[in-house]
C-alpha positions as CSV (number, residue, x, y, z in Angstrom):
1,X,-1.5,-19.7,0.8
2,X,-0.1,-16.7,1.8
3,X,-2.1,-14.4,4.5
4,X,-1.9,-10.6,4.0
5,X,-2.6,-8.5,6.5
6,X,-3.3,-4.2,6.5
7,X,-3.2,-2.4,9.4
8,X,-4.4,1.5,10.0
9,X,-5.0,3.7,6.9
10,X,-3.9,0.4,4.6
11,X,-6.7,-1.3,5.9
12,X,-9.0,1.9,5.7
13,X,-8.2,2.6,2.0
14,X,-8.2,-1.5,0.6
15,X,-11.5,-1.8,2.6
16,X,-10.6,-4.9,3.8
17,X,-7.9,-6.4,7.3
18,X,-6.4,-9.3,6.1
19,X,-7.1,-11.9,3.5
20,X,-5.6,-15.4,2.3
21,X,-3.6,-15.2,-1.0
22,X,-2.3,-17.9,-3.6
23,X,0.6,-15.6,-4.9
24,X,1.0,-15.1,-8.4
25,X,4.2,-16.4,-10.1
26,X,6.5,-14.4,-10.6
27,X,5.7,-12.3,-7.4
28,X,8.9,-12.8,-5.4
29,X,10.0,-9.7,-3.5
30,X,7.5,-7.2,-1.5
31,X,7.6,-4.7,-4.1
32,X,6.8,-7.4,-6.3
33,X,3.8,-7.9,-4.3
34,X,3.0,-4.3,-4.0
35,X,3.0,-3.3,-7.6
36,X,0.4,-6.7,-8.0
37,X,-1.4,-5.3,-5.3
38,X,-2.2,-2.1,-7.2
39,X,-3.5,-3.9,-9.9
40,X,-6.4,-5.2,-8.0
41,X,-8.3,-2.4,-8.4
42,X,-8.8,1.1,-7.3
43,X,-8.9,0.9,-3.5
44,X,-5.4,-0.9,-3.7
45,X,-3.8,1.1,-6.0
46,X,-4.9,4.5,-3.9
47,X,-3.7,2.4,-0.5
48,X,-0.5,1.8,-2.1
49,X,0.3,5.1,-4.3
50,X,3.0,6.0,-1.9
51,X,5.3,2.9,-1.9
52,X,8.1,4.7,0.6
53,X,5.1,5.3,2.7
54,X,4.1,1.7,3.4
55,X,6.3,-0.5,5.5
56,X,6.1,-4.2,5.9
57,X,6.6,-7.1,7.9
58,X,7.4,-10.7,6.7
59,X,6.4,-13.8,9.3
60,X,6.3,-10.9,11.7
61,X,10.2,-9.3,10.9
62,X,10.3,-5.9,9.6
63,X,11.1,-6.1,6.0
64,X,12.5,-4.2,3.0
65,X,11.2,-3.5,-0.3
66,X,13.2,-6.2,-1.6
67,X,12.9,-8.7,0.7
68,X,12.1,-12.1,-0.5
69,X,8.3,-13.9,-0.2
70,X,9.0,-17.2,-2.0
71,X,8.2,-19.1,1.9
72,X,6.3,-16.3,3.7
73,X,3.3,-17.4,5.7
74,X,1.8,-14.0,6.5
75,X,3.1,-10.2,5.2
76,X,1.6,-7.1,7.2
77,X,1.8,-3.7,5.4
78,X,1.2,-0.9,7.8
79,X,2.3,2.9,7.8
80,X,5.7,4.5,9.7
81,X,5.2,3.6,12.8
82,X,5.9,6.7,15.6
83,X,6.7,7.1,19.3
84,X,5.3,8.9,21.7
C-alpha cells in the first residue's frame, strides 16, 4: 500500500487529504501516477489539469515528474511552494 497525500488547493479540489492506495500496474513514475489520478473522476482530473503546476514529494524528497514509485511508502502532491 501506497499512502497519497494532497496538501492546499490539491486537497481542496480531490475533496479528500490523503488516502491509502494499492497502485495499479503499470504505474511506475509520478506522471504515471498523475495521469491515473485523473481518471478517477472529475474532482481529480480538475485538481490535476495543470501537471507543471503540481509538485511532489516521494518518502518525503522532492521529486520530479519522472521519478520512480515502484518502493514509495507515501507521495505528497502539493502546489509551488513560496517564501516570504
Amino acid at each position: 500500500m501506497t499512502r497519497l497525500l494532497y496538501f492546499a488547493w490539491v486537497k481542496d479540489k480531490t475533496g479528500i487529504a490523503s488516502e491509502d492506495i494499492e497502485l495499479p500496474s503499470g504505474i511506475s513514475t509520478v506522471a504515471d501516477l498523475i495521469g491515473w489520478l485523473k481518471t478517477r473522476g472529475p474532482e481529480f482530473t480538475h485538481a490535476f489539469e495543470q501537471d507543471g503546476a503540481i509538485r511532489a514529494a516521494v518518502d518525503q524528497t522532492h521529486a520530479r515528474l519522472d521519478t520512480s514509485i515502484a518502493d514509495a511508502k507515501e507521495i505528497a502532491f502539493f502546489p509551488p511552494v513560496t517564501g516570504g
